[in-house]
C-alpha positions as CSV (number, residue, x, y, z in Angstrom):
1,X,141.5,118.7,125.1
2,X,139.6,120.3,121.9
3,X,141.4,117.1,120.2
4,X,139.5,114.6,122.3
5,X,136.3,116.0,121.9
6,X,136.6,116.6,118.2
7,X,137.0,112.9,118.4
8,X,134.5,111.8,120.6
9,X,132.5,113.3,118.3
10,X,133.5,111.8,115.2
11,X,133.4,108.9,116.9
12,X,130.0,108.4,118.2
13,X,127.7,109.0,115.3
14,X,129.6,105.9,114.0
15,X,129.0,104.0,117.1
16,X,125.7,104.9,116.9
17,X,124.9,104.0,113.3
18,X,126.7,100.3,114.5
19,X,124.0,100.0,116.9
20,X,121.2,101.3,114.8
21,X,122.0,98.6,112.1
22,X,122.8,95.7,114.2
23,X,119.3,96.5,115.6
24,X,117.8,96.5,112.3
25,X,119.6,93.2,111.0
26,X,118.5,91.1,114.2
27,X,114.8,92.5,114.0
28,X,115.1,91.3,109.6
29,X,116.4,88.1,111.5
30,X,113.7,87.7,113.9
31,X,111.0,88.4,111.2
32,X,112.2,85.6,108.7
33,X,112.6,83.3,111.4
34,X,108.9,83.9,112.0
35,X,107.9,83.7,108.5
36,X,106.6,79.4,107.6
């Protein structure tokens, strides 16, 4: 059980940061699509 949540823990920063910097690529996305 310490296993798992040595894991989960490992595990969800990264998930996180995936998140973060899919956020940040659509909003770069969103703002050159805006740009003339």
């Amino acid at each position: 059980r310490g296993v798992q949540v040595g894991v989960e823990r490992l595990t969800l920063p990264s998930v996180t940061l995936n998140a973060t910097v899919d956020r940040m690529r659509a909003e770069r996305e969103t703002i050159a699509t805006e740009r003339p």
